[in-house]
N, C-alpha and C positions, 0 to 999 in steps of 0.2 A: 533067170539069166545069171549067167557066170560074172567074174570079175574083169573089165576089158583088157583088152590087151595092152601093153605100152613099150615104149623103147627101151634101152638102160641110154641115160643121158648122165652127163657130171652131176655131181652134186649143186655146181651155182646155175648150170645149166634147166636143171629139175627144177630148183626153186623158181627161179626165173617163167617156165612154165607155168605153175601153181599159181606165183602169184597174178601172173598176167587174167589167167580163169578166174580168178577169186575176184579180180579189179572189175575187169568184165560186167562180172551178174553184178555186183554194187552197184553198180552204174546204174544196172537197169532194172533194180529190185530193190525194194527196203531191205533191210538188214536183216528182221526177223522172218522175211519170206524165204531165205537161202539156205540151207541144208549143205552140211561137209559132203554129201552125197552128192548132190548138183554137182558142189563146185568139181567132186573129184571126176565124174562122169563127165563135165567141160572141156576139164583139162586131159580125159582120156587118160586117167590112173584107178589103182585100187583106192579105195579107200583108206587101208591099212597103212599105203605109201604116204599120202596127203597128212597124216595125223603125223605118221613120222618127222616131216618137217616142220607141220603146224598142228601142237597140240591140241590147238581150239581155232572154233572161226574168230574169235576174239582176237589172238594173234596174229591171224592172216590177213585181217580186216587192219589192227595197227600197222603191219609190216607193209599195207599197199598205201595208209597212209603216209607213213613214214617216206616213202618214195617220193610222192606228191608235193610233198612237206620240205623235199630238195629241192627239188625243181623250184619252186617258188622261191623258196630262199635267195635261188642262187641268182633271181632277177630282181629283186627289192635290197640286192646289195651295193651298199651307196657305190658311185662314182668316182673318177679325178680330176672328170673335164665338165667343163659347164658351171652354170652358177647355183645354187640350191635348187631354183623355182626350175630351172629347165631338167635337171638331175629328178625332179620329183618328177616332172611332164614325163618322163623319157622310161623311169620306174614304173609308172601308173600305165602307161601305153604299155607297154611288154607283162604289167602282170594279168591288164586286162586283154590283151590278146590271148594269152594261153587260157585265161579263162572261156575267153570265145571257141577254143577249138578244144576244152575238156567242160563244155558247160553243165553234161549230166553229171559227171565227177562233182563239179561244185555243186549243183542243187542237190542232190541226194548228200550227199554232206551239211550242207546249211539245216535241212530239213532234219537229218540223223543227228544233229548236232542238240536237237530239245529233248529228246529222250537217251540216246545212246553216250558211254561215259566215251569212248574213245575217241567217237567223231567230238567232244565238247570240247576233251582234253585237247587236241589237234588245234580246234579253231581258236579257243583260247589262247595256246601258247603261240600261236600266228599273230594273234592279235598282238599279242605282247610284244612279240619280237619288230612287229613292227613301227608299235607306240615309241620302242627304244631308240627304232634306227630315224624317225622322223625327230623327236625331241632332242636326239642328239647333233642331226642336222640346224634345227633350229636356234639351240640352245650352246652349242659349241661340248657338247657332253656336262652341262653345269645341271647342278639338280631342280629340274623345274618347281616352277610355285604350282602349286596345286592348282589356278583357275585355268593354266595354262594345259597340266595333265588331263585335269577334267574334259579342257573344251576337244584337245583332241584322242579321248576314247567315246568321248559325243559322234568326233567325225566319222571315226572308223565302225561303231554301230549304221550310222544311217551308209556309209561303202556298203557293209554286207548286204544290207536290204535294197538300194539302189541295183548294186551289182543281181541280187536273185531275183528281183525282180524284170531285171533288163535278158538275163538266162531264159526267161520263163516267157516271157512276152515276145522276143525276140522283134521289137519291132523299133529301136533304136540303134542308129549307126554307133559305132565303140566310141567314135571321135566325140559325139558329142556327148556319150556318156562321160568321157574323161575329161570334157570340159566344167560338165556339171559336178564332176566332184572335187575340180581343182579350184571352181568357184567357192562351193560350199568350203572348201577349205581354206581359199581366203577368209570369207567372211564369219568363221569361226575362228580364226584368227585376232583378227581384229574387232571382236566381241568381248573375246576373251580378256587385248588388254585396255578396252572400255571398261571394262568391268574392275580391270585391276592395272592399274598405270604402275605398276614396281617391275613388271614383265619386260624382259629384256630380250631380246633376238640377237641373234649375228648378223 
């Protein structure tokens, strides 16, 4: 068989293609199962084309993360209105909705994320950015004590597995997952300044 046929589209338009194909089979593939071939054959280009824009799956696979990696951001961005606790409620309900309607996105990631360096890099630096935006809620931007950092990169380990496993099972309404992690977040909370009474809040 020949190489298929394709359109001429813009250059962001073309990517935009690509990467949509390429997001695609992640979803529904490991990582090592997919082939530049697939994906170019998905997205109905040559091969030749698809390398052009992305020299490796490696890059095409960060470039769909990198998109994903927006979108999220752009909902775990503190507020103006409300009090902290409702501003987290209000965060945690919109980051766990778009998780409810990209939930293979998330599990094939959580799961790519023990072997593959991109997927680890991704969730780690989520994880971060998020650790910064709660502590700095908390803490008024002051440099936390460490029982306080610890307890919550505690929280947001047991988030991920909470959340993949609520993807996975599918048999929990979202509400009352975000109740359970807004619980556990209290009482790692206040664990923490049981643990160490110098712990100061806003």
């Amino acid at each position: 068989m020949g190489e298929p046929a394709y359109t001429r589209l813009g250059v962001d338009e073309r990517r935009r293609q690509l990467l949509d194909a390429g997001a695609q089979l992640f979803t529904e593939h490991a990582f090592e199962e997919i082939s530049m071939r697939q994906i170019a054959d998905a997205a109905g280009v040559s091969k030749p084309l698809l390398y052009h824009y992305f020299p490796s799956k490696s890059e095409l696979f960060t470039a769909a993360l990198a998109e994903k990696a927006e979108e999220l951001r752009a909902l775990i961005e503190p507020g103006d209105e409300g009090a902290p606790v409702e501003q987290l409620t209000a965060r945690l309900d919109a980051y766990l909705a778009w998780i409810e309607q990209n939930s293979q996105v998330w599990s094939k990631l959580m799961q790519s994320a023990a072997s593959l360096p991109e997927a680890r890099v991704f969730v780690e630096g989520f994880r971060e950015q998020t650790m910064r935006l709660v502590l700095g809620e908390l803490t008024g931007h002051r440099e936390p004590r460490p029982m306080l950092r610890n307890a919550i990169q505690g929280w947001l380990g047991f988030m991920d597995a909470a959340i993949l496993d609520w993807t996975q099972a599918k048999d929990l309404p979202r509400e009352k997952l975000r109740d359970l992690l807004l619980a556990v977040f209290g009482g790692v909370i206040i664990a923490a300044q049981q643990a160490d009474p110098e712990i100061r809040l806003r």
